[in-house]
C-alpha positions in Angstrom: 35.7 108.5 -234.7 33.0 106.5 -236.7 31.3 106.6 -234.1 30.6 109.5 -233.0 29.9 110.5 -237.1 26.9 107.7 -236.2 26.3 109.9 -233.6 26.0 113.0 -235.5 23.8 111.3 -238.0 21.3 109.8 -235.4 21.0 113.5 -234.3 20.4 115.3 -237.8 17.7 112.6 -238.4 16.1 113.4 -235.0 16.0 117.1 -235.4 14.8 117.4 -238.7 11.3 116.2 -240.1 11.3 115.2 -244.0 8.2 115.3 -246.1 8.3 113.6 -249.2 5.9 115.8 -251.6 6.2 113.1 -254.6 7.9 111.0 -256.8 7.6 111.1 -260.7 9.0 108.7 -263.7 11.5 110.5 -266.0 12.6 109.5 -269.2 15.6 110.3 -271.2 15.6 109.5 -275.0 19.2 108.4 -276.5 20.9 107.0 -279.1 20.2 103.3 -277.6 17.1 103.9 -276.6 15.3 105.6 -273.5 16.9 105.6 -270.3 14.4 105.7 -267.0 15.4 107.8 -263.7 12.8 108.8 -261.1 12.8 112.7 -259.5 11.9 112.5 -255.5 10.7 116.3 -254.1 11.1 116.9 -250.5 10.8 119.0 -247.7 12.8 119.3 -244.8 11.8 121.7 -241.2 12.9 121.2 -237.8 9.3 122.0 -236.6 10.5 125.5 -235.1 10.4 127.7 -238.1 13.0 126.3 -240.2 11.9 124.9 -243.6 13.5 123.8 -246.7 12.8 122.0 -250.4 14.8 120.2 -252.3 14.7 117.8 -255.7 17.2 114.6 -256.4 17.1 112.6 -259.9 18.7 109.2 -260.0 17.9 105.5 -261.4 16.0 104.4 -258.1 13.7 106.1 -255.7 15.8 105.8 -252.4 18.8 107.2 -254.0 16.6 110.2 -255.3 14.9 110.4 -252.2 18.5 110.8 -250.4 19.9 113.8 -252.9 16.4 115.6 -252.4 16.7 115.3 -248.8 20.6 116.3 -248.9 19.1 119.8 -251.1 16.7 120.7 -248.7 18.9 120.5 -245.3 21.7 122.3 -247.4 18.8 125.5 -248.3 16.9 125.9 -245.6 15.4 129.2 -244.2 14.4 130.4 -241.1 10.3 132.2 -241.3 9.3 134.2 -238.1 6.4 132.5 -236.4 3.5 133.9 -234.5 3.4 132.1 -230.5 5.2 129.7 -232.1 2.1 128.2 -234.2 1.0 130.7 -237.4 2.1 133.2 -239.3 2.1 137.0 -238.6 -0.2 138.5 -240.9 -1.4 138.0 -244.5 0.9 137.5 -247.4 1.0 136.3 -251.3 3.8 134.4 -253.2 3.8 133.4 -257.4 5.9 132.0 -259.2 5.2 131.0 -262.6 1.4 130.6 -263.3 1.1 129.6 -259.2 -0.1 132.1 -256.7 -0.4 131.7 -253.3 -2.3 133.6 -250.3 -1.5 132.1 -246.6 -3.5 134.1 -243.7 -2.9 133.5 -240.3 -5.7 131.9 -238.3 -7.2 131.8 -234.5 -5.6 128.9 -232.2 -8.1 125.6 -232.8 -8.3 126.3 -236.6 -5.5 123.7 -237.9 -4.2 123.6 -241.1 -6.3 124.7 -243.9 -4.2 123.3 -246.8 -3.4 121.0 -249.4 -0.9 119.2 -251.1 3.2 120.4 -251.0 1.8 123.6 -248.5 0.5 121.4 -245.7 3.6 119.8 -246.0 5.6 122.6 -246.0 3.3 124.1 -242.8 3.6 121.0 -241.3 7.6 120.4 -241.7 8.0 124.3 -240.1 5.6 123.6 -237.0 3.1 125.9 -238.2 -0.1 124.5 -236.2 -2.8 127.2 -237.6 -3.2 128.7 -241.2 -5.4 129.0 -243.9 -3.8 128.9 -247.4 -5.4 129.2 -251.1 -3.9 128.2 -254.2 -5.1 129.5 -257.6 -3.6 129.0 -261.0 -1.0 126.2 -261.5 -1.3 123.3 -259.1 2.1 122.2 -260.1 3.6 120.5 -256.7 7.4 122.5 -257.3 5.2 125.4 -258.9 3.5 125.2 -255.6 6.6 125.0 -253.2 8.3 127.9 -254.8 5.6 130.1 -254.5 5.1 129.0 -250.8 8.5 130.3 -250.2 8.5 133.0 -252.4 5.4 134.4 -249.8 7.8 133.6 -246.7 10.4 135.8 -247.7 8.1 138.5 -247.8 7.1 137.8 -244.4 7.8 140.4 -241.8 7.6 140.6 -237.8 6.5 143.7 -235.9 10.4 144.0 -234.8 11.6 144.2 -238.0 8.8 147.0 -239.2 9.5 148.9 -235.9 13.5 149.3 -236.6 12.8 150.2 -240.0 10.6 152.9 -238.8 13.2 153.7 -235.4 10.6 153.1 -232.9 10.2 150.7 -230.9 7.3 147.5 -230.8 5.5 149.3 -227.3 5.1 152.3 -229.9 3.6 150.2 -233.0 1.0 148.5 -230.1 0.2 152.1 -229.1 -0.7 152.9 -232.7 -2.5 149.4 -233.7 -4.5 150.6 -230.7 -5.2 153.8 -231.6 -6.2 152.8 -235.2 -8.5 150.1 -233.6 -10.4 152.8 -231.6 -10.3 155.0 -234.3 -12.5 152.4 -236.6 -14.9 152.0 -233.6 -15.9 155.5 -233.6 -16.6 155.5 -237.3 -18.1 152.3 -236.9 -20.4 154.2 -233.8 -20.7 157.0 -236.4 -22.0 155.1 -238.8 -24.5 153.4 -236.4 -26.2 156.9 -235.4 -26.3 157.9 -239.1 -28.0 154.7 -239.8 -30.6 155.4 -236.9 -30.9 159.0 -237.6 -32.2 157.7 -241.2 -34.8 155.1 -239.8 -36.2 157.8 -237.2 -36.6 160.3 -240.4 -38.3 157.7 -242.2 -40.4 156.8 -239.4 -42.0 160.7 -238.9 -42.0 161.1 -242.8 -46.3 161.0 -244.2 -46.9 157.8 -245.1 -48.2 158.0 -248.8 -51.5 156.5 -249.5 -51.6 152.8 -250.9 -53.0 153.0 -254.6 -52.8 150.5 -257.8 -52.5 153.8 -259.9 -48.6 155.0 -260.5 -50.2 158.8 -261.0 -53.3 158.9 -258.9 -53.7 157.8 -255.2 -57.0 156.5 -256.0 -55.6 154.1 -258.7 -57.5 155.7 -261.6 -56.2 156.3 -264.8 -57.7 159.5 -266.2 -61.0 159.0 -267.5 -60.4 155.2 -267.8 -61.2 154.2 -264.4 -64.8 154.7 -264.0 -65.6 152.7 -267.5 -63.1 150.3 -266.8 -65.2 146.4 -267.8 -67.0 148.1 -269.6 -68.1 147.3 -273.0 -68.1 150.5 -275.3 -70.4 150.7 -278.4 -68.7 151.2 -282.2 -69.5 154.4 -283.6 -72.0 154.1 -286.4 -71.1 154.3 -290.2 -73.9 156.4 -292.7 -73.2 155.1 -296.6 -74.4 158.2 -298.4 -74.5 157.6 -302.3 -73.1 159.6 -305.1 -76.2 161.7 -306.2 -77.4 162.6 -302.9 -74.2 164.2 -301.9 -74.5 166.2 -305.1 -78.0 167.5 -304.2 -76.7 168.4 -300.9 -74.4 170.2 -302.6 -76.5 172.3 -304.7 -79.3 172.7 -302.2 -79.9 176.3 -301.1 -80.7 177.3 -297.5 -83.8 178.8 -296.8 -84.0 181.9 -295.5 -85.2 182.8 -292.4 
């Protein structure tokens, strides 16, 4: 009987991968003083599209490694995989202040990630993805959020019996759609051709410095322009020969 529990145990540790994410220092201020304790996050996948997290607390590191461990086997969740190596189309997960976009990616592209996510990508047996993190970098900020984005995840099987057709129907219509942005795309194209060839017969205007003349004159400005102009001249006239001006009388003729 024991041994065959060995057994068992040699099994689980085979099938599943663990990822330990960190390990942080607690403390726990009493009456006697502070008691220490250290928290142990891991990750747990069977490298088929099973994942799971968990946390432990205890007074040494193995022990907290062990309940964390324990957590994640215990809540772990199946994601639907792409060929068995990404993710089937775009999705977003938050949680808190953490926000999380994971794309899928071509084969050869590896895992773009950091931190708790590659180790989350890597326990699952994802082998291409590109992920982002913005806001909180908080490692079980990060985790939650990761899975929070998996359980929005859905596979063209599901859509198609939520819509009662079937998955040769939804490839018939992601075909369709593709065409249809090709002919817009063609569209486009002539449109953008059409324009050139327009521009091309239009009358080229003639070059000028001017905004308002072709010539690049400026009214009256341009023939005299570097040239010096002369001040007008001032004539003082005094007081009494204004007055005799004044009173002068024209001849007559």
């Amino acid at each position: 009987m024991s041994e065959q529990r060995f057994e068992n145990r040699d099994r689980e540790r085979s099938e599943f991968v663990d990822k330990l994410v960190g390990v942080r220092r607690v403390a726990k201020t009493v009456k006697g003083g502070r008691r220490m304790s250290f928290g142990a996050l891991v990750v747990v996948g069977d490298e088929a599209g099973r994942v799971g997290f968990g946390q432990g607390k205890a007074k040494e590191v193995p022990d907290a490694v062990k309940k964390a461990t324990d957590g994640a086997k215990r809540g772990m969740v199946r994601v639907p995989l792409r060929q068995g190596r990404t993710v089937h189309h775009e999705v977003k997960g938050r949680f808190g202040a953490t926000k999380v976009i994971i794309k899928p990616a071509v084969p050869g592209t590896g895992i773009i990630a950091g931190g708790p996510m590659r180790a989350v990508f890597e326990a699952m047996g994802i082998k291409d993805v590109v992920a982002k993190a913005q806001g909180s970098t908080n490692p079980y900020n990060l985790i939650r959020a990761t899975f929070d984005a998996f359980a929005a995840m859905e596979t063209p099987r599901g859509i198609a019996a939520k819509r009662g057709l079937k998955i040769t129907d939804l490839t018939l219509h992601a075909k369709e759609s593709a065409k249809g942005e090709m002919d817009q795309k063609e569209l486009i194209a002539k449109a953008e051709k059409a324009k050139a060839a327009r521009a091309a017969r239009a009358p080229k205007k003639p070059e000028g410095k001017g905004r308002g003349r072709p010539d690049g004159q400026r009214g009256d400005r341009g023939e005299n322009r570097g040239k010096r102009t002369e001040a007008p001249k001032v004539v003082t006239v005094s007081k009494a020969e204004s007055m005799a001006a004044a009173t002068e009388t024209p001849k007559a003729e």
